[in-house]
N, C-alpha and C positions, 0 to 999 in steps of 0.2 A: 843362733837364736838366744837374746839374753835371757837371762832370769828375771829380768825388771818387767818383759812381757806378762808374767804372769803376777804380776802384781794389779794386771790390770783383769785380766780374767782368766777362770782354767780353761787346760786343753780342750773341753767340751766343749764350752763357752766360744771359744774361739773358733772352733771346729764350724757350729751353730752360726757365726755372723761372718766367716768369709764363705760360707756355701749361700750365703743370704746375701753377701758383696756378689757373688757371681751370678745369682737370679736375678738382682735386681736388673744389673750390668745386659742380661741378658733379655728381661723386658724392653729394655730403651733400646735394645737394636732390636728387637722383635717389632715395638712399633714405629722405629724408623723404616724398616723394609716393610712393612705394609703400607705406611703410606706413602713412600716414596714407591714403591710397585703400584698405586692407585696413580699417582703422580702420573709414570710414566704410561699407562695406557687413556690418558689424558684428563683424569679428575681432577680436580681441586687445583686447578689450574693457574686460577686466579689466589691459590691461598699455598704457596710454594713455601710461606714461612713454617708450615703445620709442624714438619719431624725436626727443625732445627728449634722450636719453643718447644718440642718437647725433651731436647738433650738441655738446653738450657734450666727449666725449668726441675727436670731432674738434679743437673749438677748445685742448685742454685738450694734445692732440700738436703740431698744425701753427702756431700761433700761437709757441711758444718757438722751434720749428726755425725758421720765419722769420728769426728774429733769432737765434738762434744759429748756423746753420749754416755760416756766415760763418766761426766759430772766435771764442771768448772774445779774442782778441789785438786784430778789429776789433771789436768790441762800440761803442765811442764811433765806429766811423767808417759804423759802421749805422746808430746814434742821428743824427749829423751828416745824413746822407744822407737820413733820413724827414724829418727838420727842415726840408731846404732841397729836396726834390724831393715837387711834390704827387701825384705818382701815387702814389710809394711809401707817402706819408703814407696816403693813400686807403685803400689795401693793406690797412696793418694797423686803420684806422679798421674797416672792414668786417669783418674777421676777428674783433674783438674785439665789435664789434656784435651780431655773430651769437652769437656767444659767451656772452655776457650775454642775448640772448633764449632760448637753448636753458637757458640755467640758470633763468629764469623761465618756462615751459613744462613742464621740467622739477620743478619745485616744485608748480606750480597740479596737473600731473599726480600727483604724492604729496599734496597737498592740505597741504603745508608752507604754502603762502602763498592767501590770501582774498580775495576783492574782483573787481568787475567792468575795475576799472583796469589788471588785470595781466595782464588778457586782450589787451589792447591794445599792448602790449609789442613782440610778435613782428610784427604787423600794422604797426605801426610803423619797426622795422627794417626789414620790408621796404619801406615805402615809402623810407626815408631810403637804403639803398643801391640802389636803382632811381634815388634821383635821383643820385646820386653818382656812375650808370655814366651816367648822359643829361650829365653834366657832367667826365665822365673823362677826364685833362689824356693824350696821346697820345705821344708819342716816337719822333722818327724819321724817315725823310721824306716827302716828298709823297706818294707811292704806298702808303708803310706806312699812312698816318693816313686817306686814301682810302678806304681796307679797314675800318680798323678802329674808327674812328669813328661810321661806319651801325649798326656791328656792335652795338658797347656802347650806341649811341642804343638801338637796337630792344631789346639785353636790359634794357637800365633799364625803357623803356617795358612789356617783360612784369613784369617787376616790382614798377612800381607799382599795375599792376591786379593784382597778386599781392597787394600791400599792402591795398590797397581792396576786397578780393572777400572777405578775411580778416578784416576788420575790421568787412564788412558780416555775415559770419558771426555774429559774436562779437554785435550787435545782433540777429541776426532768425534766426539759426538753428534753433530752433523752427518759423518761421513757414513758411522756405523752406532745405531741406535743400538745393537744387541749390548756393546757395551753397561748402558744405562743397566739390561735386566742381571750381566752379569754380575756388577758391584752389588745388588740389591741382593742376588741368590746368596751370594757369600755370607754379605751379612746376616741373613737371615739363617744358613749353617750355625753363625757363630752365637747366633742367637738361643740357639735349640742346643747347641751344646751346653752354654753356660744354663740358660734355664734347669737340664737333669743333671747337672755337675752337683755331687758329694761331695764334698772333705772325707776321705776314708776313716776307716777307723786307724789311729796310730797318728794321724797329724797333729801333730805339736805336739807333741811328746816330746820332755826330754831326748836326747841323743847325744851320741861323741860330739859333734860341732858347736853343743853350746855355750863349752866352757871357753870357746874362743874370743867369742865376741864379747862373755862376761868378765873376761880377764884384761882384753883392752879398757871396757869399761871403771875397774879396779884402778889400771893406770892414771 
């Protein structure tokens, strides 16, 4: 974790808007899985674009303010900071992921775009941020990453059977509807996790591993 992080805000601070990164995160699949569970016991049938304009319309607000809200003044010490710290990198990896799936979802639902490949998209995303939270670099100290560690292990792991349960869909949905409820239960796990997810107390704390990535930075 560099030192340049905290030139953008204290450990509180930050503690405060990545537990607010993972509510939010946690709303958009909360109401993705409602209305795609509305979806599949045959609502809104006709209006199939509903949960992919509402990821779009998420990424298309919370994605800038990530990186604005800082204030145009630090804009390059934002940039500096995703560059040289992997969580935050991760951060906007994922935001933008989703992002780009909700607008492919969002097409295949207008029937803007064709093909079985695009179905695979979102199934996709999720598998790639499920693993990216089973591999999600922690900050902070021993007691903070204790906690928090399991935490993002086990929502990766809902995840990637979110990926896989979605993708098996997209193959055999005809064959076996259960599929469709079980990509949706997932999500909505991963939903209710992220929603009561804390930053513990001790995250971003200083620690041993800081001065590593601030000494590259030195070079």
């Amino acid at each position: 974790m560099s030192d340049l992080i905290f030139q953008l805000h204290t450990p509180e601070e930050f503690r405060y808007f990545s537990s607010l990164g993972h509510w939010i995160a946690g709303y958009i699949f909360l109401g993705v899985s409602i209305i795609a569970f509305l979806q599949a016991l045959g609502l809104f049938k006709s209006k199939q674009y509903l949960w992919p304009l509402l990821v779009v319309i998420a990424g298309v607000i919370f994605i800038p303010y990530s990186i604005l809200h800082h204030g145009l003044e630090k804009l390059d010490l934002v940039f500096t900071v995703i560059q040289l710290d992997p969580q935050q990198r991760q951060h906007i990896i994922m935001f933008n992921l989703l992002f780009v799936a909700g607008i492919v979802e969002l097409l295949l639902s207008l029937k803007k775009i064709k093909g079985k490949f695009w179905h695979f998209v979102w199934p996709g995303v999720m598998l790639i941020i499920g693993y990216m939270f089973l591999t999600h670099p922690q900050h902070g100290t021993a007691d903070a990453q204790a906690y928090a560690v399991p935490f993002h292990t086990t929502l990766g792991t809902v995840l990637v059977i979110t990926g896989i349960l979605k993708a098996a869909e997209v193959i055999w949905s005809a064959k076996y509807k259960l599929l469709t409820y079980g990509w949706i239960l997932f999500i909505f796990v991963a939903s209710i996790m992220l929603i009561i997810y804390n930053e513990p107390e001790g995250a971003y704390q200083r620690d041993s591993s800081t001065q590593e990535i601030i000494s590259e930075h030195e070079k």
